[in-house]
N, C-alpha and C positions, 0 to 999 in steps of 0.2 A: 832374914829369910829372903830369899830370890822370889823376885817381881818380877810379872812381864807386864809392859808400860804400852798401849796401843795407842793409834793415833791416826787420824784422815779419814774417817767416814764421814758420810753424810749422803745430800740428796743428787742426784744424777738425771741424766735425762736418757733414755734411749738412745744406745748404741756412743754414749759418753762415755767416760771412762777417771777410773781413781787409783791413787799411790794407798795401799794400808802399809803401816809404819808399826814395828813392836822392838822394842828394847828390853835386855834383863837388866836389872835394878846390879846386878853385878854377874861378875864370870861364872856361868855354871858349868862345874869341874864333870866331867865323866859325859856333855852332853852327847847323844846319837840323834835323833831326832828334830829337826823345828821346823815348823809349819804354823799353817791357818788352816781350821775349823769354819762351817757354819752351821746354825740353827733358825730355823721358822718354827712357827706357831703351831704344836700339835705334830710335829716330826721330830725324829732323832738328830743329833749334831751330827755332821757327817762332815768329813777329810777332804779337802776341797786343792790343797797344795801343801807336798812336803819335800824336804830337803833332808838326806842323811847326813851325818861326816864327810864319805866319801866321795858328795857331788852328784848322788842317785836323786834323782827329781820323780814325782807320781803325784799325779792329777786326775782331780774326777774328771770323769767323761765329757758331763756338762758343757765343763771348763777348757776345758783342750784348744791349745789355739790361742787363746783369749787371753789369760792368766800367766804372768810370769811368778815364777818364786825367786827371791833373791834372796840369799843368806851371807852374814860378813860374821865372821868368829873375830876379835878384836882381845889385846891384853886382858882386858875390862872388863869387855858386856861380849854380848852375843845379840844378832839384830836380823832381823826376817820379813824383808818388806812383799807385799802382795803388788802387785803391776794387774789392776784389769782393767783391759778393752773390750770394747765393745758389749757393753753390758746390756743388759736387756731385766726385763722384769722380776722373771724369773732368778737374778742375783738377788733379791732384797733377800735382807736376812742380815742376822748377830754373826758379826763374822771373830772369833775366837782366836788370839795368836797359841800356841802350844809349843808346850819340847817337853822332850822325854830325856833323862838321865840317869841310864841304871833302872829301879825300880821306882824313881819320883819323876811325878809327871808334872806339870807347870801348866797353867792358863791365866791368859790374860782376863781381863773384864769384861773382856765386850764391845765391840764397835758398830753401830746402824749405820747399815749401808742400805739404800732405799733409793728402786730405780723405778722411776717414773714413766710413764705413756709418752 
């Protein structure tokens, strides 16, 4: 069954910045969707950066600016790295890699990203 493999959180400092990194454990056939998710403590997961097939990109609000999506479709895997600048506090949070394929949706484990004063 299809993994997504996450990878580069950690601690930051104000207006720092991190690569997130997610990989599928193998090709997922039919994908349309891949992005990153995030979650805090006592709020909903919410869509933070996505990438379709066709190279349509959409980003929270928050995020704008900041935040690049990168997606690489490969023989193999399929790979979705997060690019953020300038981060600030208000990024800490479980940030989620995701794709959607058809009616199966995929998430990764989970990565802490935790931005500091």
């Amino acid at each position: 069954q299809v993994q997504l493999v996450e990878s580069g959180g950690g601690l930051v400092q104000t207006g720092g910045s991190l690569r997130l990194s997610c990989r599928s454990t193998e090709k997922i056939y039919g994908l349309n969707t891949m992005g990153w998710y995030r979650q805090t403590p006592g709020k909903e997961r919410e869509a933070v950066a996505l990438q379709t097939n066709g190279g349509a990109q959409s980003y929270a609000r928050s995020v704008q600016g900041r935040f690049t999506v990168i997606r690489t479709d490969a023989a193999d895997e399929n790979r979705v790295d997060l690019q953020m600048d300038r981060l600030n506090p208000e990024d800490t949070a479980v940030y989620y890699c995701y794709a959607i394929a058809g009616l199966s949706k995929y998430w990764g484990q989970g990565t802490q990203v935790t931005v500091s004063t």
